[in-house]
C-alpha positions in Angstrom: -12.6 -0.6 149.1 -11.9 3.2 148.5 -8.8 1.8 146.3 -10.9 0.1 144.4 -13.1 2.8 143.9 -10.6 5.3 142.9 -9.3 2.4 140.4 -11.1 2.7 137.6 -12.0 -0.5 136.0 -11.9 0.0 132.2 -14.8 -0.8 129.8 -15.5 -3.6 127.5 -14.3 -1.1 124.5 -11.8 1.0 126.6 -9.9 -2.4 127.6 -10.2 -3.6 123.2 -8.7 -0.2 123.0 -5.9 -0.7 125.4 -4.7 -3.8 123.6 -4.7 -2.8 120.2 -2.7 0.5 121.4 -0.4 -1.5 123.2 -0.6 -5.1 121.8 -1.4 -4.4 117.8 0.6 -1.6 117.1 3.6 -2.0 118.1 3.2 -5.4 117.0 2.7 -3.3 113.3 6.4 -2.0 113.8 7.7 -5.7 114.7 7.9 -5.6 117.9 5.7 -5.8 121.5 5.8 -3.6 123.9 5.0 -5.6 126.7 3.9 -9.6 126.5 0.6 -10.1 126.2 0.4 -12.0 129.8 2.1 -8.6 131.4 -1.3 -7.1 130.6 -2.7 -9.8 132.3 -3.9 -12.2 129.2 -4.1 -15.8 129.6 -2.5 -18.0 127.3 -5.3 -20.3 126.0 -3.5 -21.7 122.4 -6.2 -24.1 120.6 -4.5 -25.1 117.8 -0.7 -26.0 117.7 1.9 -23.2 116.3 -0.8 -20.8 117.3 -0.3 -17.4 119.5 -4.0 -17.0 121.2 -4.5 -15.1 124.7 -8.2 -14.5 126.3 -8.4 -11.2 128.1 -11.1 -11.7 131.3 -11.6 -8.1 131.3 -13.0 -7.7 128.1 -14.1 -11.3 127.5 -12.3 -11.1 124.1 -9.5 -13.0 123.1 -6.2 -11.6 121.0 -4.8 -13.8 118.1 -1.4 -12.8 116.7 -0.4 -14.4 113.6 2.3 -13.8 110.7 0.5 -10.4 109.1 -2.6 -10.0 111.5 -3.5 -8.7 115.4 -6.8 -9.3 116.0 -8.8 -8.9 118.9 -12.4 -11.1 119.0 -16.0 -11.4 120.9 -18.1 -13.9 120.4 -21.1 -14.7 121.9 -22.6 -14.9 125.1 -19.7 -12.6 125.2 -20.3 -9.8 122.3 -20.3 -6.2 122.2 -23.4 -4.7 122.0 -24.5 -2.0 119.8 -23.4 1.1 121.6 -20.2 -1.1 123.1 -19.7 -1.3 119.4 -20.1 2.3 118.1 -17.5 3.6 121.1 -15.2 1.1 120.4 -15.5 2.1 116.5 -14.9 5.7 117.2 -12.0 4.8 119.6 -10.1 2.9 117.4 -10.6 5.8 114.4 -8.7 7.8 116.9 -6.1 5.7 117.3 -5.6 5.2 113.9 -5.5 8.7 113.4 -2.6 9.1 115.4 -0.9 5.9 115.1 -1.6 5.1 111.5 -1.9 8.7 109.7 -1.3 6.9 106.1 -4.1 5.0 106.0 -7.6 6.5 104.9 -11.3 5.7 106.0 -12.6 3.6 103.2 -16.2 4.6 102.2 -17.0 1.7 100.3 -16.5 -0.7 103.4 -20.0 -1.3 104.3 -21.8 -4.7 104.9 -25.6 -4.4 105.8 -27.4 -2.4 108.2 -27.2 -5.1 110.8 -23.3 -4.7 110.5 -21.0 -2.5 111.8 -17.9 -2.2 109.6 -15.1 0.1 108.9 -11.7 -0.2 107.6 -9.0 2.5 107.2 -6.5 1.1 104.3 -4.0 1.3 102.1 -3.0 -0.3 99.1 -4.7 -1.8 96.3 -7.3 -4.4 96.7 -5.9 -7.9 96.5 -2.5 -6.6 96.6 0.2 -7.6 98.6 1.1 -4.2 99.8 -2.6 -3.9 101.0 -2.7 -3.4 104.5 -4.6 -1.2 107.5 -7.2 -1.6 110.2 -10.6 -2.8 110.3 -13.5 -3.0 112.7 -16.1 -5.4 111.9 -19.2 -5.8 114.7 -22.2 -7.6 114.3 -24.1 -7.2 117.5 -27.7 -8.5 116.9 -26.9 -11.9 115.6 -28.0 -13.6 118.2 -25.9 -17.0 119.3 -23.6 -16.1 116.2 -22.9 -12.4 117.4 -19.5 -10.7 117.7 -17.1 -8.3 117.0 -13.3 -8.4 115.2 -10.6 -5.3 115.7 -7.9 -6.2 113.0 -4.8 -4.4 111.9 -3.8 -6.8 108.8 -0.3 -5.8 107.9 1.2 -6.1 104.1 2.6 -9.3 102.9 5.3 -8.0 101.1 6.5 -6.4 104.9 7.2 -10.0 106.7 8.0 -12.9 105.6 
């Protein structure tokens, strides 16, 4: 018991931190880290061809694809508001630090009931564009949930 207590258990957003540090960035430079089941993931592919893993600490699930790590709630499951405002200023930090190059982009807005930033670079539509975006929508009820994504440039992979 006293382990346990001197463990400390990360939160909901601490934990969606954790794996976009150690999951989607170096997964932005080409390469993991660690697998996603050394973190202690579960494998849980729905569709064939697809990389999906559900993390039962957070209760999110991480989706690799070509150009995009993403990490997911959806409800029963989402973040709540405050969940969602740490986790936004958490990830601005590491994107600080990890991604200096990309800027906070003031026109990414989407309603008061939404939470959404993006840090990018690159013209709109472009191939180049790429960068990080958090995207939370809390109060939706049965449709609520939140989206971490670092969406890398086309033109970098092929």
């Amino acid at each position: 018991m006293l382990g346990r207590m001197l463990k400390h258990e990360p939160s909901r957003p601490e934990r969606t931190v954790q794996l976009f540090t150690d999951i989607c960035v170096p997964f932005s430079r080409g390469q993991l880290s660690a697998p996603p089941e050394g973190l202690g993931l579960v494998r849980t592919d729905l569709l064939p061809r697809e990389r999906r893993w559900t993390d039962p600490v957070s209760a999110s699930y991480l989706l690799l694809d070509e150009h995009t790590c993403s990490i997911s709630t959806n409800a029963p499951n989402a973040l709540t508001k405050a969940e969602g405002d740490v986790l936004a200023a958490d990830i601005e930090q590491v994107v600080a630090v990890a991604f200096p190059e990309l800027a906070l982009d003031p026109k990414a807005t989407m309603g008061d009931d939404v939470l959404f930033r993006a840090w990018m670079t690159g013209k709109v539509a472009s191939p180049q564009r790429w960068g990080v975006s958090v995207y939370m929508f809390p109060e939706w009820g049965d449709a609520s949930g939140s989206h971490v994504s670092l969406t890398l440039p086309r033109s970098n992979r092929q």
